[in-house]
C-alpha positions as CSV (number, residue, x, y, z in Angstrom):
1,X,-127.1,22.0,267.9
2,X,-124.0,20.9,265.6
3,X,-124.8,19.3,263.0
4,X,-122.3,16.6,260.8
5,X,-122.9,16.1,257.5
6,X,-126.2,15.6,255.7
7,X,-128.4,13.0,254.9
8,X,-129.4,12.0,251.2
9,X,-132.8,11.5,251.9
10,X,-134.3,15.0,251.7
11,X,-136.1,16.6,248.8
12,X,-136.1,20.5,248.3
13,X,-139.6,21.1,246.0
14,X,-139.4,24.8,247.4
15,X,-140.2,27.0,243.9
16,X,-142.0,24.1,242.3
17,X,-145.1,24.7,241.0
18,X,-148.0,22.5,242.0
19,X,-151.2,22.0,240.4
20,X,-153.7,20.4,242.6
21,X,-157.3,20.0,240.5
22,X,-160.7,20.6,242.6
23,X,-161.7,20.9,246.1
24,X,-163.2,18.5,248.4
25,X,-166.0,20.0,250.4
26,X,-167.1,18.0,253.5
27,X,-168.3,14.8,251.8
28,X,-166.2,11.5,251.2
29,X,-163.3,13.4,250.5
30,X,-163.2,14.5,253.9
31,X,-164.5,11.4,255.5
32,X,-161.0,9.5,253.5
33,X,-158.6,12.0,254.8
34,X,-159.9,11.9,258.6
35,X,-160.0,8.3,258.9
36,X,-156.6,8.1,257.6
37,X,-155.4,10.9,260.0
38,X,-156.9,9.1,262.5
39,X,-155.5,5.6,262.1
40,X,-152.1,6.3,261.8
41,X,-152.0,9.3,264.2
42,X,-152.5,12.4,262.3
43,X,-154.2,15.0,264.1
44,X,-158.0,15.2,262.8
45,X,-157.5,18.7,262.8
46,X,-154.4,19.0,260.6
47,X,-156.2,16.6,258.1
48,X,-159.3,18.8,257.9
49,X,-157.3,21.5,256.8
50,X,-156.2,19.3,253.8
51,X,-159.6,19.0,252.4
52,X,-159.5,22.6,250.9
53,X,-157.3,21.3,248.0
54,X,-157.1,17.9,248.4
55,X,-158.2,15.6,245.4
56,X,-157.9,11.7,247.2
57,X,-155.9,9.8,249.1
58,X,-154.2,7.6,246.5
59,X,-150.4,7.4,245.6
60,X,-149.8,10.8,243.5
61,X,-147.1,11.5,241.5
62,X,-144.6,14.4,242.7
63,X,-144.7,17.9,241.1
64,X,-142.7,18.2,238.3
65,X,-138.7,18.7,237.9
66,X,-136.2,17.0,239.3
67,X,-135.9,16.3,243.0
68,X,-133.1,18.2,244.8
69,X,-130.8,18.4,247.9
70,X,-131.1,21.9,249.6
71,X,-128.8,24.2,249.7
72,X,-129.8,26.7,252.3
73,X,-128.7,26.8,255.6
74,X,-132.2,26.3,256.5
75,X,-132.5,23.3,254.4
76,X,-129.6,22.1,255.2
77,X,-129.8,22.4,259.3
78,X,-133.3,20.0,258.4
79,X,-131.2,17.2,256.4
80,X,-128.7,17.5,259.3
81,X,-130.9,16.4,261.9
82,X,-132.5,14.0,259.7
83,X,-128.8,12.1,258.9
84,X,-128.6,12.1,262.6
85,X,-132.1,10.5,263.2
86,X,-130.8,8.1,261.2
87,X,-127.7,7.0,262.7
88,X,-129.8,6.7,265.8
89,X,-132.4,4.5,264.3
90,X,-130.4,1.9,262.6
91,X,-128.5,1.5,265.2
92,X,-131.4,0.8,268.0
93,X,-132.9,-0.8,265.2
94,X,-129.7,-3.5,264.6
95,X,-130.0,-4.2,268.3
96,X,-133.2,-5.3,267.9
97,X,-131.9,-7.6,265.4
98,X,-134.3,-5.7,262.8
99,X,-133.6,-3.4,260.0
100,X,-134.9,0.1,259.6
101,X,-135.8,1.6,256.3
102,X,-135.1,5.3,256.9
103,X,-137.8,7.7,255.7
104,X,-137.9,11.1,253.4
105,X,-137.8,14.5,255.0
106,X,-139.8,16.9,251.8
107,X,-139.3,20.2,252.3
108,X,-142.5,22.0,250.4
109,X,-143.7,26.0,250.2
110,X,-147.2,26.3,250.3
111,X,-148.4,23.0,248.7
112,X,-147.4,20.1,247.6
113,X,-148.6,16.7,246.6
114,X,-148.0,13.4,248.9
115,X,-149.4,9.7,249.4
116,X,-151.9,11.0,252.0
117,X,-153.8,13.7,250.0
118,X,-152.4,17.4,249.3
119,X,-150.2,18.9,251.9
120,X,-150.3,22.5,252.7
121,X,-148.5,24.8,254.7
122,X,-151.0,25.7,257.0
123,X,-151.5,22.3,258.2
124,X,-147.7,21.6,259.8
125,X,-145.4,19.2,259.4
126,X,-146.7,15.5,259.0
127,X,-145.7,12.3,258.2
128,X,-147.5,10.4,255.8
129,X,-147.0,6.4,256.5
130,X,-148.6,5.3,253.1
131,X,-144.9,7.1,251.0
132,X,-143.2,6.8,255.0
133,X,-142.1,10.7,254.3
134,X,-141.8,13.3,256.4
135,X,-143.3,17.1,254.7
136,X,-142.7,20.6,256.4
137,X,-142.9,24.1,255.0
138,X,-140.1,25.9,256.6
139,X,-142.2,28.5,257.9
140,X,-143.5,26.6,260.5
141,X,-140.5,27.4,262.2
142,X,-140.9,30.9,261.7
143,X,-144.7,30.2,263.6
144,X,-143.1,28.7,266.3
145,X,-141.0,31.0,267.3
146,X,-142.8,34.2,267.1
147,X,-146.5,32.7,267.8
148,X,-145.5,30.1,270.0
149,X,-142.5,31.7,271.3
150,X,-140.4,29.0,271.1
151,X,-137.5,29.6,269.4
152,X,-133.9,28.1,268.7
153,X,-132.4,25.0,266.2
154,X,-132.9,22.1,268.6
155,X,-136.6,23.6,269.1
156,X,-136.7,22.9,265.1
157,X,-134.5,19.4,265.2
158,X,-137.8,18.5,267.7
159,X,-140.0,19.3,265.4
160,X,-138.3,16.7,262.7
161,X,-137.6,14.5,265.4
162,X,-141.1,14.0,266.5
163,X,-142.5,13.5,263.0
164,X,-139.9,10.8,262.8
165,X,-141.0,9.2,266.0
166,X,-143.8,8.3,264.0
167,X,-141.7,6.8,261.3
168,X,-140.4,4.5,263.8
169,X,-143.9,3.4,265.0
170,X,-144.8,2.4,261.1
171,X,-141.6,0.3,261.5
172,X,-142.2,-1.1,264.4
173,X,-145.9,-2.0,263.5
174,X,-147.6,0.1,265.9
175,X,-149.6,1.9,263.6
176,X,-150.6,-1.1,262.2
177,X,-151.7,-2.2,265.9
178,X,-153.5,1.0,266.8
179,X,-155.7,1.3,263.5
180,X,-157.1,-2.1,264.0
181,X,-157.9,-0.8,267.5
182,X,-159.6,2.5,266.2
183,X,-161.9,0.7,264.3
184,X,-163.6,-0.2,267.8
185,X,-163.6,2.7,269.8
186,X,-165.6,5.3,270.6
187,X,-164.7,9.4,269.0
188,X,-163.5,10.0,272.9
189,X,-161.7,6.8,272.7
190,X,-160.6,7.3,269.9
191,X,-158.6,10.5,271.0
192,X,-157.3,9.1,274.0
193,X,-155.7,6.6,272.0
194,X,-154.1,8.8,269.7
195,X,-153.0,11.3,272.7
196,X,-151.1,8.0,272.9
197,X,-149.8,7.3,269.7
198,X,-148.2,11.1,269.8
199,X,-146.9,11.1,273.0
200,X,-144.7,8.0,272.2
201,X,-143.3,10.4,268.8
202,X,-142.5,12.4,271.6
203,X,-140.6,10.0,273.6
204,X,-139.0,9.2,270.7
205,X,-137.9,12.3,269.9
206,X,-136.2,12.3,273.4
207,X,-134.4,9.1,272.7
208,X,-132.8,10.7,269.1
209,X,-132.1,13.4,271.5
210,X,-130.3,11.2,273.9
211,X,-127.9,9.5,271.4
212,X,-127.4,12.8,269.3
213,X,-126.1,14.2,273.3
214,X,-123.6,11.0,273.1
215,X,-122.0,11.8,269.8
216,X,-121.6,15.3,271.2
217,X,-123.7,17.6,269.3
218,X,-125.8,19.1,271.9
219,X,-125.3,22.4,273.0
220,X,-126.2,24.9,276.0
221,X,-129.3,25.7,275.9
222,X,-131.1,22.8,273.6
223,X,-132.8,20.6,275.7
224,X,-134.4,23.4,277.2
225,X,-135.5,25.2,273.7
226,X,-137.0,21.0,272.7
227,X,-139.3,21.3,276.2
228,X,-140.0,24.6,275.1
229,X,-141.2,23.8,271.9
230,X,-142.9,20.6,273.1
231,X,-145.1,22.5,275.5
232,X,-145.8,25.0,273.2
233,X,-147.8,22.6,271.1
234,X,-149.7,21.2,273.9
235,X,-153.2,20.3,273.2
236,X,-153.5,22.8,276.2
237,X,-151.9,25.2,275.2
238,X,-153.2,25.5,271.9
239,X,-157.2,24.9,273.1
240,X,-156.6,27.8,275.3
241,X,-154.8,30.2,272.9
242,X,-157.3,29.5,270.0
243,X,-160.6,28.5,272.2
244,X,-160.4,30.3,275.4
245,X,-161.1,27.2,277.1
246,X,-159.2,23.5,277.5
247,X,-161.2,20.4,276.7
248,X,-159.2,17.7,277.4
249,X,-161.5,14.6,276.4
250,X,-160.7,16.4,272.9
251,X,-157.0,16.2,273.1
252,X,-155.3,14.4,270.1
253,X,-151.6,15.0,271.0
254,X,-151.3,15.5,274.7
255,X,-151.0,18.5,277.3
256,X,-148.1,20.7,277.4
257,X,-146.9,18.3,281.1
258,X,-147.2,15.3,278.9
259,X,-145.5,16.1,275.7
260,X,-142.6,17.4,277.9
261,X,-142.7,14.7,280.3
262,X,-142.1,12.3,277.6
263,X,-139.6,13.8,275.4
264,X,-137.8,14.0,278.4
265,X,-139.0,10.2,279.5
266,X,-136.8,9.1,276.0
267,X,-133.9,11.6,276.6
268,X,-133.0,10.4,279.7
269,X,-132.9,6.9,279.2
270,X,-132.3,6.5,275.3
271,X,-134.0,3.4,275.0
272,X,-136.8,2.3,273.0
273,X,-138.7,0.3,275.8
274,X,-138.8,3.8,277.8
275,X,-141.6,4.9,275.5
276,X,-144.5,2.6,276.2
277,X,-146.8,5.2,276.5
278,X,-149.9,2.8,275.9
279,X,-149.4,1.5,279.6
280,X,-149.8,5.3,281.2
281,X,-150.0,8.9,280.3
């Protein structure tokens, strides 16, 4: 993928130190973190594995020093992409006749604070709606390619893409939408819906990829390194890899044929209306 210029909206906190204070074990810390994971569409899984060093969820203040721009290739590829999300969104966003606030992409090693609790490495990229940011340790993509086997830059522009995706649903007020419905389901329910929820990220990632295929900045080879990527993270996939067995009434973000299906659902057609994923899956 080519990228063209870089957006302004990234911060580099790589080489920052961060002092988080305490642990939460699996009381009301826990409890906090999950039910926010699970009303605006945050794996319970990946919010679990915040609960080692996280202190709340209450608006915390960023490590010390100043924020910065990367200056990596690395870094840069990831502002890049994120510019180019951008140019999308405001734009389907203007035909809509709304405006969209475009989100922060942080770029963390190891651990760093955010709006949702503490953010770790281990956990993956995530957005967190309540600072409407975007936070990824760089050697995810380092996982995804040799433990996933799903390597190449567009594979990594999906990855931003996705998280996103889910920008645009706080915008669009679909996050608000499905937490009010959460509160009445059922745990199995309760999955479904966010099986839901992440598949639409996905189809939005597709229709980024669709616009960013107009201005000409696809190359050979990238759609097919995105479905790569975006079967590799399968609920499926991963159950089988980690588990030995699938159990798909436990599925949070969709099987491998979904997430595939609907990037490709968004890529094809580029519009927003494509990605009703609450009508079928």
């Amino acid at each position: 993928m080519r990228i063209e210029g870089q957006s302004s909206n990234v911060e580099d906190r790589r080489g920052q130190s961060f002092g988080g204070r305490g642990l939460i074990g699996g009381g009301i810390g826990t409890l906090v973190l999950v039910v926010v994971g699970l009303f605006f569409g945050i794996d319970p899984r990946v919010i679990l594995g915040l609960t080692e060093t996280a202190q709340s969820v209450q608006q915390t203040r960023a490590p010390q020093g100043p924020a910065k721009a990367p200056t990596d290739p690395e870094g840069q590829f990831v502002s890049g992409v994120l510019l180019d999300t951008e140019k999308t969104w405001n734009t389907l966003f203007k035909q809509l006749g709304r405006s969209y606030g475009n989100p922060k992409v942080v770029i963390f090693d190891r651990a760093t604070r955010s709006a949702c609790g503490t953010g770790q490495s281990a956990m993956g990229p995530f957005y967190c709606p309540l600072d409407q940011s975007v936070y990824i340790d760089l050697a995810f993509y380092r996982a995804l390619q040799e433990r996933f086997k799903a390597p190449g830059d567009f594979a990594q522009a999906y990855v931003i893409a996705h998280e996103v995706g889910h920008h645009v649903q706080n915008q669009l007020g679909i996050m608000e939408k499905t937490q009010a419905l959460r509160q009445r389901l059922n745990e199995a329910q309760s999955n479904a819906l966010s099986v839901r929820v992440e598949l639409q990220a996905d189809c939005f990632a597709g229709v980024w990829a669709h616009h960013a295929g107009n201005r000409k900045l696809l190359e050979a080879g990238d759609v097919e390194e995105a479905m790569r990527a975006a079967a590799a993270i399968g609920d499926d996939n991963i159950q089988r890899r980690t588990q030995g067995q699938i159990v798909p009434e436990s599925f949070t973000h969709g099987s491998s044929e979904q997430r595939v299906r609907w990037f490709m659902t968004g890529m094809k057609s580029g519009q927003i209306t494509a990605c009703n994923t609450f009508e079928g899956v």
